[in-house]
N, C-alpha and C positions, 0 to 999 in steps of 0.2 A: 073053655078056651084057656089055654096055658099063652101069660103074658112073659116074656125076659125084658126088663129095663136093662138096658146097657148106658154105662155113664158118658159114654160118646158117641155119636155115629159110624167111627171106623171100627172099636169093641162089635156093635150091632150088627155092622153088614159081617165079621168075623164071624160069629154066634149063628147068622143066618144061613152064612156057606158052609157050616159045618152040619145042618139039618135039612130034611129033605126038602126035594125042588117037585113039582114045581113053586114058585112064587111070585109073588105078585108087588109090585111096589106102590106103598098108598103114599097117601098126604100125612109122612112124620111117623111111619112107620112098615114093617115087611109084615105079609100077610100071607104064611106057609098055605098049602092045598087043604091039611084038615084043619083051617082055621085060627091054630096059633099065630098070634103075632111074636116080632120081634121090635121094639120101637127102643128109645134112648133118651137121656137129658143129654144138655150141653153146656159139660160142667154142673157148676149150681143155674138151676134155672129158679131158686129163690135165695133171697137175701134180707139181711137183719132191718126191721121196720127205724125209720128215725125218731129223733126223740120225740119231735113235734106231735108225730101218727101217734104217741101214747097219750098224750098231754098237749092241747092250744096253746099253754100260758109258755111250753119250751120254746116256740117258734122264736123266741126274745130270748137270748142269752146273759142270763144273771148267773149272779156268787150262791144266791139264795138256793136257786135249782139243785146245785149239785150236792153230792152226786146224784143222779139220774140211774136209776133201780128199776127195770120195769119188773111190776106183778106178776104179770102174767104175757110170756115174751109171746113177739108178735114175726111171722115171716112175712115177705110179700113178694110176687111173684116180679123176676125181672123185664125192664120193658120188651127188652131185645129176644128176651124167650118163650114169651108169655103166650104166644102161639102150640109152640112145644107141650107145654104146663098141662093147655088146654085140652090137646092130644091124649098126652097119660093119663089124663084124672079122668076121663072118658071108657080109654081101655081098663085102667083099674077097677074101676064100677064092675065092667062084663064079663072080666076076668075071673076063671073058676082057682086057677092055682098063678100066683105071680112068683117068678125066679128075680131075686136081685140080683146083678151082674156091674154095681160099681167097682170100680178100682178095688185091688187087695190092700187098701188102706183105710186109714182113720176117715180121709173126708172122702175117699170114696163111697165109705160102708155109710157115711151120714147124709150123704147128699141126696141118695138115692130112698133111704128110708126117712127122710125129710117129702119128698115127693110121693111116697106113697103113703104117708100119715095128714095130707091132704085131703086124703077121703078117708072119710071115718065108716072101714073097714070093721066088720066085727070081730070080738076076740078068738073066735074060730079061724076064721079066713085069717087073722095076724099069724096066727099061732102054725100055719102049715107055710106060710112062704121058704121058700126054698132060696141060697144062695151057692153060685155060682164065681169059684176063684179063676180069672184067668189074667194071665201074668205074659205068656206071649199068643201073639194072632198068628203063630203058626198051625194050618188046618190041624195036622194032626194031637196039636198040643190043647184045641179049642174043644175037640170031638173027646180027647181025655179027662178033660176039665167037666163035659159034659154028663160024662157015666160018671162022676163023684159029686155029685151035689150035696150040699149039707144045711142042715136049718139053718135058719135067719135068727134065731134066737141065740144061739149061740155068739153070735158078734154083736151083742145089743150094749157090751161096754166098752165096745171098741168105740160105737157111735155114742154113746157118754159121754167118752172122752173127747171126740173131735168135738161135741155140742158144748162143752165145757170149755175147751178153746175158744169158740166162736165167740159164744156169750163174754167171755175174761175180755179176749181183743175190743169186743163192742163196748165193756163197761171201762177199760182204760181208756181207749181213744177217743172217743166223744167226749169224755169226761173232762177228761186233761186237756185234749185241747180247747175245750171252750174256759176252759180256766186259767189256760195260759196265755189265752185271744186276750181274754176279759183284764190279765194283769197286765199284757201289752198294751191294752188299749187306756189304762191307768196311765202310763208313761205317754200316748199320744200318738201309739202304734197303732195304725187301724186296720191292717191284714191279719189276715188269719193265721196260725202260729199251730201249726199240725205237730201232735207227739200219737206216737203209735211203739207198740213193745217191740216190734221189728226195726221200723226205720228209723228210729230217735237215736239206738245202738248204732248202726251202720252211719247214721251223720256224728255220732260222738266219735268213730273213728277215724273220721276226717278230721275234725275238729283237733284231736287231743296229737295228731301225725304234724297239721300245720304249725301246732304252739308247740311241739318239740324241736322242729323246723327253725321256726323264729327265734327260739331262744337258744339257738346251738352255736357252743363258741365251738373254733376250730382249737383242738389241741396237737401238738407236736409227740409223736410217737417212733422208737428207734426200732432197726432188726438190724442183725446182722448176719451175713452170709460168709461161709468158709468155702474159699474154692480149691480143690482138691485135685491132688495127681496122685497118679500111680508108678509104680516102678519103672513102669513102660511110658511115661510120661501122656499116659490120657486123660482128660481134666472132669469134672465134673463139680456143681454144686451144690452147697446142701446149706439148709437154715438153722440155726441156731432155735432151739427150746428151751424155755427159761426155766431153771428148779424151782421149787418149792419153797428156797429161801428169795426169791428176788420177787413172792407176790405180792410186800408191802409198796415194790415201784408197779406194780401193774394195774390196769384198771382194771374190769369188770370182765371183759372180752381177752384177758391177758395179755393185752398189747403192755412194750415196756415202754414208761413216763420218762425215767431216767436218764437223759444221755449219758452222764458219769459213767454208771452204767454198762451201758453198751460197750462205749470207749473201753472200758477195763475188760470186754470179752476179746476186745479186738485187740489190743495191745498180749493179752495173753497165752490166744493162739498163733498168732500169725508164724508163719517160721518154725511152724511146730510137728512132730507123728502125729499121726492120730491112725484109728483102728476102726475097723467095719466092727461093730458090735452086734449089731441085727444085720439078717439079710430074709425079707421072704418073697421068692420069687413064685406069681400062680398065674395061670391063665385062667380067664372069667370069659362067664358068658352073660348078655346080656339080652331077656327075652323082647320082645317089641310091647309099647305099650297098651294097655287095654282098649278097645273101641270108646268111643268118647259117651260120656253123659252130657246132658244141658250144660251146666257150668264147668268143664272141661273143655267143651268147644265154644264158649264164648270168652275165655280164656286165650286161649289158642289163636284167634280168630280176630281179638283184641290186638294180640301181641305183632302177627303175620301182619294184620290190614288196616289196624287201629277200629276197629268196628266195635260202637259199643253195643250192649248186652242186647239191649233190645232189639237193635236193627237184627242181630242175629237171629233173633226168636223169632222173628217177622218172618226172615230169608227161610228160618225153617220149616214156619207152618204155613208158606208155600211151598216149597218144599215137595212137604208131605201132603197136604192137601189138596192141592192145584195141579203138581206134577207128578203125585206117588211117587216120587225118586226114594223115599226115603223115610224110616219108621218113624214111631210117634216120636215128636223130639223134644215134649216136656217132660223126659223121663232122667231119675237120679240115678241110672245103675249104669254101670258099663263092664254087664256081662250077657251071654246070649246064652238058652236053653242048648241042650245038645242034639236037639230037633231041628234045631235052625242051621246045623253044618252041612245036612245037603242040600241046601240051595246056594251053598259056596259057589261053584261053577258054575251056573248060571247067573250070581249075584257079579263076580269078578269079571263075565261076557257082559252082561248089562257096564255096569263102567268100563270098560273099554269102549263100546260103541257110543256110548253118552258122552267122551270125552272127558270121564272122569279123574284120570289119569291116561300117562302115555300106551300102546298100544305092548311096549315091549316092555314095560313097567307092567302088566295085565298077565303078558306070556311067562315071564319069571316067577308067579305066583303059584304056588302047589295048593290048588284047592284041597289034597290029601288030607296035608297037614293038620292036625289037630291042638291050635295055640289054649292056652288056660281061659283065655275068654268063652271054652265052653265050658260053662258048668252050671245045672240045673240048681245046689244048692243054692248058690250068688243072686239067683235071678229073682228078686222080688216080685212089687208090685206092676214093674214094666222091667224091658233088658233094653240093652245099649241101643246108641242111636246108629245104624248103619244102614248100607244104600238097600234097595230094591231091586227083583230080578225087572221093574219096568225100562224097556228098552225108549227112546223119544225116539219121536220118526226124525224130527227134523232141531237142530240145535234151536230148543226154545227156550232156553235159562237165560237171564240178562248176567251182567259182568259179573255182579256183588254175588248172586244165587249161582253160579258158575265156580267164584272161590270156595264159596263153603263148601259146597256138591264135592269139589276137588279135596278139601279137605276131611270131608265123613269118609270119602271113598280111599283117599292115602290111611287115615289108619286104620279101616276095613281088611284092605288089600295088606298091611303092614302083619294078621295074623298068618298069613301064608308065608311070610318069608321067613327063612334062617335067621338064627340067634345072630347077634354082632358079638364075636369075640375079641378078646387083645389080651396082651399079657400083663403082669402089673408087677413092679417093684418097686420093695419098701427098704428102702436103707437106713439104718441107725448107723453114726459114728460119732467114736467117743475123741473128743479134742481137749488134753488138758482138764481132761474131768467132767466135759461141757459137752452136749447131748446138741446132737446137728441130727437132720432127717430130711429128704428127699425120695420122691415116689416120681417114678418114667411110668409111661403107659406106651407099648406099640400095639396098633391093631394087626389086628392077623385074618377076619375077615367082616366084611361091613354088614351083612345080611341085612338085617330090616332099615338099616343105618342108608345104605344105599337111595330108598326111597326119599329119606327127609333130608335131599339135598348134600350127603356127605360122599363125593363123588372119588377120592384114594386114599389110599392107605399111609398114615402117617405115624410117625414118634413124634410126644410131647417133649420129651426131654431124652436123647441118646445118653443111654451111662455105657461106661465101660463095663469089662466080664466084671467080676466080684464076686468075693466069697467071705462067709463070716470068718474074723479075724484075720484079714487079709492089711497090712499094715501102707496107710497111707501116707501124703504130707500137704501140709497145709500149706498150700506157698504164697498166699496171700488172704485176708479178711479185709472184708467191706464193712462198712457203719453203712445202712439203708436209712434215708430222714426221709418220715411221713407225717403224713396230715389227717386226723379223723374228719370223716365226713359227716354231713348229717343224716338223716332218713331220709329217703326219695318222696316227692308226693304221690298221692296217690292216682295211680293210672284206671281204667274201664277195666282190664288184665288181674293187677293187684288188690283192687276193693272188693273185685268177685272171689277172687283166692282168697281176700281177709274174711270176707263172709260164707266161702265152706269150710275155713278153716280157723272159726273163730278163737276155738280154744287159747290158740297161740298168745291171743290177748290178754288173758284171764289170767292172775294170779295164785287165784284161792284153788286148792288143790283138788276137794271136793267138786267145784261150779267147773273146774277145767277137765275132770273126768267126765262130769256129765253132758258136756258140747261135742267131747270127742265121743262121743255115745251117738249123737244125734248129726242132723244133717248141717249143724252150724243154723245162722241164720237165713230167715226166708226158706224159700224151696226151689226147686226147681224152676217149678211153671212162675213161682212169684217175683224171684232177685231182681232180675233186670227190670219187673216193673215198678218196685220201689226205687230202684236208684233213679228212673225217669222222674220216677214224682217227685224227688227230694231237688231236682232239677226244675222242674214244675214248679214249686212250691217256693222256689228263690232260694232254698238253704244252702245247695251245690253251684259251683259255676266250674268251666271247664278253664283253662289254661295252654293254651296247644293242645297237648295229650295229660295233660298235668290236671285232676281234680281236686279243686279248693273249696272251701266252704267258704259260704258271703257274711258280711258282718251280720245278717239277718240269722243263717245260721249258728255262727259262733256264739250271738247274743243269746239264742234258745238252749244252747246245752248250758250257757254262764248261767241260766236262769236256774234250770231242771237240777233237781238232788243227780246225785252221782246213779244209783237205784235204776234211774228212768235212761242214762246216757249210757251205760254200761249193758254187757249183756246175759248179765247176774239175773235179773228176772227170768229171760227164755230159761236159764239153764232151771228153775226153781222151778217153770209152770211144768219143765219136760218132765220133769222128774216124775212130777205129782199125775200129769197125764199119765203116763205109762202104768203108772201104781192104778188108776183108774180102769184102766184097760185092763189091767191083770187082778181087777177086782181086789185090791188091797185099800181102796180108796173108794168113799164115795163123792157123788158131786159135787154132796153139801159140806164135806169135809175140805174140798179144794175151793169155794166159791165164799164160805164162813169171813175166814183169814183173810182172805184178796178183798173183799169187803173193806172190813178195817182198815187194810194196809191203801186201799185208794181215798176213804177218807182222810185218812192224816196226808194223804200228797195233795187232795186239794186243800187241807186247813194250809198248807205248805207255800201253793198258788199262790193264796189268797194275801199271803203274807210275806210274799217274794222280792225282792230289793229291784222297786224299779230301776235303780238307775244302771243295770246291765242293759234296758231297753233306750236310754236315755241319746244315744247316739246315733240310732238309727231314725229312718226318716220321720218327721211326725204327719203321717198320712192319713186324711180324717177317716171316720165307717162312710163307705161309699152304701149308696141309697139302699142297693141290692145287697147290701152286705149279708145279712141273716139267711136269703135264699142262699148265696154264695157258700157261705160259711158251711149251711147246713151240707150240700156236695160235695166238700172240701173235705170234711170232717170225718171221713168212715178211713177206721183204722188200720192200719198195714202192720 
């Protein structure tokens, strides 16, 4: 019997429609006519044992304990799956050849050969399993994947590497945070004080956004503007550019400090020629934007409805699950196979009848067209999240699942429409020596722009004709008086952008190329459920739309080395990961060092200045605290 584990249900039933029929459906898996199954996990259907399961004396959280090393590392089957577990480790046994068919990733390739290193398989049977890449559930792309199979032994340091993750996450978070429970609860703190190498970074950037916030003065900042006629007396404006000698008055951002200054630009030209010195006139075209990924549309979605992360996630694996309107949606890519473009007109029929968009918003769409979101190289481990040829009989989506549906299917529908073009001019004029610039944009047609609500055609700014060296006059100058602002706080919208787009944070040129390598912080399937937890957990609180960190929070990063609040570690583990995977690394080379380096952070705990915990509540260890703790504790 030839077994396929697929790392989900919808992967399985995919893998199944692509092999012959007839079939039969059992309890937790597909059972082909000549006896093949096809079954699947869901997700990890096992996870890291606690500290306690190694050792009775951990169930008590002491200084002494740590850190906390297991021997010999322990999984244990999850409650919620453990039916599933029972299923595979069943057909594994009677299995003559098994195909793995996890995700084309790190914890796909682990999760799945986690569940089948639960029977102890002999090294013949290891040695012949077969793996299975398939990246989209389109039949014909499933049946392709099919005729290329390739050993399992070849991707054994892929899952090195993810089990090398796992393990790092288990031995920081537990670690740390019973160490930083233990130093809070020396100050008279008796809740639990969670650090994790994901979400201790994503609350330090709350944290380090509010105290920029609080400690911002407002400063006085000058421009000045030259408004301009022509021979023909039509007017136009333009901004002043400061040289290169006036950036002892400018701050950082080139804003000038200086009123004197300013004044002295303004008294210089006013009343003056001045000269077109650039001119570049082009028409642009602008293509519509890609189908959305997980954190593009909760983004999006954030901004449109205020909805935070999670709720999105929820709407989408209903969605997808409940309603098949719409493909897997913890997915990070937002590109589609070139398999996937004829079921465009059928996909673009389905929303229209779903009320996904309007009916004549549906009609203007040229299923023909062929936008850059096809391309099979792009398409990793899953492709963009977009709607389904399933038609609904009858309007079954409630409000919230109704917006998003509208929104996967607006920028679906957006790869069918024309470019939005407009024209764009760039003006340089020379005043007195002093360098002014202004840029007009007219559109010329709105193509995909029409969809996202931009309903005529308009001028930012009308200039007159103009040509280089075409001799102007300045018949008056303005002094502009401004005020710097501070940073905004952080929104559901902007925390999830800070965290795909971490790099932006980072200073160190090395640590800032390797975020922009990787997917930033968290993943896909996981962002929104950290930010819940750090909500959860009392370090976040909301503000309207405004997210702030609670003095509970702020007191954990004031505790925590910079190392821990920072997201300098992710970029260090990716690094070493990837070296793993590509065999330049091995385990013990990545797991040595991290050793060390978590000792010295608990010697650090141990020896941490309570009085940053000093002002928060003193709330005694509540009776269950240790069970508490111990749930609390597993690391994100």
């Amino acid at each position: 019997m030839k077994l396929y584990i697929a790392e989900k249900p919808s992967l399985a039933r995919a893998i199944a429609d692509a092999l012959p029929k007839p079939q039969k459906k059992q309890d937790g898996f597909i059972e082909l006519a000549n006896g093949d199954c096809v079954s699947w996990c869901i997700g990890h259907l096992l996870e890291q044992a606690e500290p306690d399961e190694y050792d009775e004396r951990f169930k008590k959280w002491r200084f002494e304990h740590l850190p906390i090393v297991p021997e010999q590392w322990q999984l244990k089957p999850k409650p919620k799956t453990r039916k599933q577990l029972t299923v595979l480790k069943k057909l594994i046994k009677q299995a003559t050849q098994i195909v793995h068919a996890g995700d084309p990733d790190r914890e796909g390739q682990l999760l799945v050969d986690q569940v089948i290193d639960q029977v102890k398989l002999s090294q013949a049977k290891k040695q012949q399993i077969q793996r299975l890449l398939i990246s989209d559930l389109n039949l014909n792309a499933v049946k392709k994947a099919l005729n290329n199979l390739r050993s399992n032994r070849e991707f054994i340091p892929l899952s090195v590497s993810a089990l090398a993750r796992s393990r790092a996450d288990w031995l920081f978070g537990m670690n740390l945070t019973r160490a930083y429970t233990l130093a809070g609860q020396k100050a008279g703190f008796g809740n639990v004080l969670s650090v994790g190498r994901v979400q201790t970074p994503i609350l330090g950037l709350v944290v380090n956004r509010d105290n920029e916030i609080a400690n911002f003065t407002a400063k006085p900042f000058y421009e000045v503007l030259a408004h301009l006629k022509t021979q023909n007396q039509q007017t136009f404006t333009a901004k002043w550019q400061p040289s290169k000698a006036c950036e002892p008055y400018q701050d950082d951002e080139g804003r000038v400090l200086h009123r004197g200054l300013a004044e002295n630009v303004v008294s210089r030209i006013t009343d003056q020629p001045a000269t077109v010195s650039e001119l570049e006139q082009k028409q642009k075209k602008q293509q519509a934007p890609l189908p959305y990924n997980l954190s593009a549309l909760q983004i999006d979605a954030a901004k449109a409805f205020s909805m935070p992360a999670q709720s999105v996630l929820d709407i989408c694996q209903n969605l997808y699950e409940r309603h098949k309107l719409i493909t897997y949606p913890r997915s990070d890519n937002r590109y589609l196979p070139k398999d996937h473009h004829s079921e465009a007109a059928g996909i673009i029929a389905a929303i229209a009848h779903n009320d996904g968009q309007p009916n004549e918003a549906c009609n203007k769409a040229d299923s023909s067209k062929r936008s850059k979101c096809f391309n099979d190289s792009k398409v990793a481990a899953h492709h963009a999240i977009v709607p389904t040829v399933k038609q609904l009989r009858t309007a079954a989506l409630n409000a919230d699942e109704q917006k998003v549906y509208r929104l996967i299917c607006r920028q679906y529908l957006a790869q069918f429409y024309p470019d939005y073009i407009f024209n764009e001019t760039k003006v340089s004029v020379m005043i007195a020596g002093g360098l002014f610039k202004t840029t007009a944009k007219q559109d010329v047609s709105l193509g995909f722009k029409a969809l996202m609500g931009k309903t005529e055609l308009k001028d930012e700014q009308t200039l007159p004709p103009l040509e280089k060296g075409q001799q102007l006059h300045c018949y008056e100058a303005q002094l502009v008086d401004k005020m710097t602002s501070p940073p905004a706080h952080f929104t559901d919208a902007t925390l999830l952008s800070a965290m795909t787009g971490i790099s932006r944070y980072v200073k160190d040129s090395e640590i800032k190329k390797i975020l922009k390598e990787t997917d930033g912080l968290g993943t896909e399937a996981t962002r929104a459920g950290i930010i819940e937890l750090l909500f959860k957990r009392r370090f976040l609180k909301r503000q309207g739309k405004s997210i702030i960190a609670t003095e509970t929070g702020q007191a954990l990063i004031s505790a925590l080395p910079l190392a821990l609040a920072s997201p300098d570690l992710t970029a260090k583990w990716e690094a070493s990961l990837s070296n793993i995977a590509e065999q330049q690394m091995s385990y013990q080379q990545f797991l040595t060092p991290l050793l060390d380096e978590l000792q010295q952070l608990v010697e650090q705990a141990k020896h941490c200045d309570s009085q940053v915990f000093a002002q928060l509540p003193k709330t005694p260890p509540k009776r269950r605290f240790k069970r508490k703790a111990k749930s609390k504790a597993k690391p994100a």
